[in-house]
N, C-alpha and C positions, 0 to 999 in steps of 0.2 A: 557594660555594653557588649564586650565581647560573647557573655553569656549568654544574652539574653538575643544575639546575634543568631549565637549555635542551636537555641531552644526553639528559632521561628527556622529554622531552615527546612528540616525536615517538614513543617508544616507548610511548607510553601509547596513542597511536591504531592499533594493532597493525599487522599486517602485510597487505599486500592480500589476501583471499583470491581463489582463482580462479570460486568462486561469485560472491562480489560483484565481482569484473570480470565476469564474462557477463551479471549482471544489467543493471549498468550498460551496458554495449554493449545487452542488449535492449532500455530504458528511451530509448535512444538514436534508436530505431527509432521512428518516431512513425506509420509507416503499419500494423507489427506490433504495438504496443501498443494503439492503437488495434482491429485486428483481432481482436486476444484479447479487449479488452470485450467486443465486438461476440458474438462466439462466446460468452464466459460468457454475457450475457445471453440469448441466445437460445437455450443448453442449457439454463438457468434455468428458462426461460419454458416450455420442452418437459417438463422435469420436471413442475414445478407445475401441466401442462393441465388435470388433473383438478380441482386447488382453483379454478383462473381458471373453469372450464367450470360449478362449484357455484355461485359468485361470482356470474356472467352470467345463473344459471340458463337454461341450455342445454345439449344434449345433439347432440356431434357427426354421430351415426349417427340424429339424430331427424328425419323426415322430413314434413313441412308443405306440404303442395300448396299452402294457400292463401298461405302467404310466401313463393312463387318469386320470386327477381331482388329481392328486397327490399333498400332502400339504407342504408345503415348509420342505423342508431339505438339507442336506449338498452340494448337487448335483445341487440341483434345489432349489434358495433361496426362491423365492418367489410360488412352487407349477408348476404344467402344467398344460396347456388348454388339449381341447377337443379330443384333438391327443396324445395325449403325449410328445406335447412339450415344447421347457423351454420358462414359461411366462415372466421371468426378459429380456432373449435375446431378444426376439420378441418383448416386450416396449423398449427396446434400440431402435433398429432396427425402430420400429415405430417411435420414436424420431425423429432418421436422417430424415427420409423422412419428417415431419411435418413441422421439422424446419427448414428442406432444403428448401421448398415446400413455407414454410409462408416467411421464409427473403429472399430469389430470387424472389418471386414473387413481393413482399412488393419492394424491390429494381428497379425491373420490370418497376412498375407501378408508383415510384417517378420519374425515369427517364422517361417513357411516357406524365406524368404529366407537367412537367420540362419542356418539349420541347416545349408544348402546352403554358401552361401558361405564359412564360418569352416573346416571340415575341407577344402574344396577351395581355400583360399589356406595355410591349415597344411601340410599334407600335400605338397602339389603332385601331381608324376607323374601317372600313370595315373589317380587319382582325382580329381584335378581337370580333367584334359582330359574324364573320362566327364561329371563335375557339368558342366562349362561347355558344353559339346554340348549337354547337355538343357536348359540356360538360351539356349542359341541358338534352338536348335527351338523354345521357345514363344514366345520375341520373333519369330521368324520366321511365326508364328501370325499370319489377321489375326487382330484381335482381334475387331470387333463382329459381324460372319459366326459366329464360332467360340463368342460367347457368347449369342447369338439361338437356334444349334442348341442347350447344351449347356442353355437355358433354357427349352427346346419337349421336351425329352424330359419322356415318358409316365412318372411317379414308379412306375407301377403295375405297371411291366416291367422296375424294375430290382432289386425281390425285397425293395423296402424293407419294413417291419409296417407293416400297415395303419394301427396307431393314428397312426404318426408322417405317412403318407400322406393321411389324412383329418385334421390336425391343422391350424388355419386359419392358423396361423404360417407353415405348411410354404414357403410362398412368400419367406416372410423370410429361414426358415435356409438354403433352396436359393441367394436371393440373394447372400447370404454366403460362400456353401463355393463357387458358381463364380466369384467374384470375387477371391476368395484364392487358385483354383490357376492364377490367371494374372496373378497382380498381384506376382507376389515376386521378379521376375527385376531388378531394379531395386536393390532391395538384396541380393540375392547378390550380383551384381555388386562393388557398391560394400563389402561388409565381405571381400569374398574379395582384392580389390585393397590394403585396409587390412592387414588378413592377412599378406600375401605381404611386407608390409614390415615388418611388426612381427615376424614370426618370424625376424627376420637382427638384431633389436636384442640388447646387452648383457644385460637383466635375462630375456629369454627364453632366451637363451642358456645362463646361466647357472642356470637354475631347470631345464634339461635338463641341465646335469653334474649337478647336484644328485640326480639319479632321480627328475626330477617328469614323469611319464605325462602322454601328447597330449592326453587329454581333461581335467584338471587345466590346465596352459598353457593350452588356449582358454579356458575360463572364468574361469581366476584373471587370467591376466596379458595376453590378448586382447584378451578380448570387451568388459574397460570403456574399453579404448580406442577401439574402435571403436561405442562407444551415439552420439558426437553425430551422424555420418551417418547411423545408423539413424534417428535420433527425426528429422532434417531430412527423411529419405526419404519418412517414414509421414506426417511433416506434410504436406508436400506430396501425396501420394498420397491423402489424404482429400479432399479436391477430384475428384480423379478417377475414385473411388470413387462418389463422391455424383452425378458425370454419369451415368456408367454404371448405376447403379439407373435415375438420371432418364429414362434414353433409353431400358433395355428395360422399365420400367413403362408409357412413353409408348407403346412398341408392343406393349403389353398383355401381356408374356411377365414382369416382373419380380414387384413386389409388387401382387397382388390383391384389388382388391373383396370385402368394405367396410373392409377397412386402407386407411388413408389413406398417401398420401405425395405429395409435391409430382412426382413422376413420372407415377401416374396420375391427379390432379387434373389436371392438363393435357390427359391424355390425354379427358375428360370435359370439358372446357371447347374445345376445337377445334373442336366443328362450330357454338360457339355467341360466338366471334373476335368477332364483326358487331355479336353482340345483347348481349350480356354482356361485354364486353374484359377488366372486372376480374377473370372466372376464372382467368384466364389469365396475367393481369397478376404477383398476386400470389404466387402459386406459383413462377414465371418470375423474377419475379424475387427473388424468396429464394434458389432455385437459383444465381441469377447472382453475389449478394450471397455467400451461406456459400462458393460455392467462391472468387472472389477473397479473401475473408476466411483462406481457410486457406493461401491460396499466398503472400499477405503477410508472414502468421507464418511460415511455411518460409520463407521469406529473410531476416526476423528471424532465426531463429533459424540459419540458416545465418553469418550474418553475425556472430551473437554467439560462436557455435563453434569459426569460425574457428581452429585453434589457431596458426599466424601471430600472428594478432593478440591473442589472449591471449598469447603467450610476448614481445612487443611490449609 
């Protein structure tokens, strides 16, 4: 009895699964785990601007000449800009849009990526030499020349409805759609490479005697092999995401006035470095903060995906 006690015990604590190994390898990660708080909170806190902003009783877009440069107090935690208005709302506010901005686009551009790369490492021949040409040519692109023009075009001449042209967002979604069509060549790349090897495995092979059709194989027996590069790619490229709004808001071509975003917060706080430092400061540095925060995570999570180190 006693043996047979010892023999079931271990089976009582079941078997490892492969989620709880990557969790544990995430959990492992003390600069990732740590950067994922970081990031919940401060999605958090972006969400919730409007109850913080009732809370404080203040109003981001309200404008106070007579509290210019005001230092933080009870009203206003962190001080006002140049208007007199509340700096804490306005970085909230700023938030939403960055982080709207970097992870929809970032998402954008894995799916763009996705589409490209899985039929052109399936397939091969002619059609993956055509998709990977055109993944050369736009790496070949510079990049911040190619998206200053693509961000200065006249919305007004290129035949869009006026309703969506006169729509105050419209700087947001244009943000988004030229960010997308030059941000996916990273992960074609990398799932067209995964691809190419997965389509010479046993269980693909075998689900092609079978009569299972190309577009069936990529999505049944592919494409979930190749999500952990994807999700490490798009992690990591929401950082890059989030510069890139911050630099062409900065030279006034991204997101537009009176939307906030820590892009042109900056850009409105630079002639005033001297007199004001915290406009500057604060923005500057959240930018600095969320993008090393999201490149942390992407090597967390690189690290937990490994599949080496899980099949270890």
């Amino acid at each position: 009895m006693s043996a047979l006690h010892e023999t079931a015990r271990p089976a009582a604590r079941g078997p490892r699964t492969v989620w709880g190994l990557l969790l544990r390898r995430l959990l492992g990660h003390q600069l990732a785990v740590g950067s994922a708080a970081f990031l919940v909170i401060l999605g958090c806190l972006a969400i919730l601007t409007p109850v913080i902003e009732a809370g404080l009783g203040v109003e981001a877009n309200a404008v106070d000449l007579t509290q210019r440069f005001a230092g933080p107090t009870a009203g206003h935690w962190l001080g006002t800009d140049e208007l007199g208005r509340d700096l804490l709302a306005r970085l909230l506010y700023g938030g939403q849009v960055s982080l709207f901005v970097g992870i929809v686009a970032a998402l954008a551009s894995a799916v763009i990526g996705t589409l490209i790369g899985l039929p052109a490492g399936y397939y091969g021949g002619r059609l993956d030499a055509v998709l990977m040409r055109l993944t050369d040519g736009v790496i070949a692109l510079p990049l911040l020349p190619l998206l200053i023009v693509l961000a200065a075009l006249d919305l007004n001449k290129l035949g869009l409805p006026e309703a969506l042209v006169n729509d105050p967002n419209v700087s947001l979604y244009r943000m988004i759609v030229i960010i997308s069509l030059v941000g996916w060549t990273t992960v074609a790349r990398l799932v067209r490479g995964a691809a190419l090897s997965l389509r010479e495995r046993e269980y693909v092979l075998a689900a092609t005697a079978a009569g299972a059709g190309g577009m069936r194989i990529m999505a049944v027996h592919i494409l979930p092999n190749v999500v952990s590069p994807i999700i490490v790619a798009t992690t990591l490229s929401v950082g890059n995401v989030i510069l890139l709004e911050s630099v062409l808001s900065f030279l006034g071509l991204g997101i537009q006035p009176p939307i906030a975003s820590w892009g042109n917060m900056l850009t409105g706080a630079q002639e005033l470095i001297w007199s004001a430092p915290v406009l500057a400061f604060y923005p500057g540095m959240l930018i600095f903060v969320t993008v090393i925060a999201f490149n942390f995570l992407g090597d967390g999570l690189q690290d937990a995906l490994d599949p080496r180190a899980i099949e270890g």
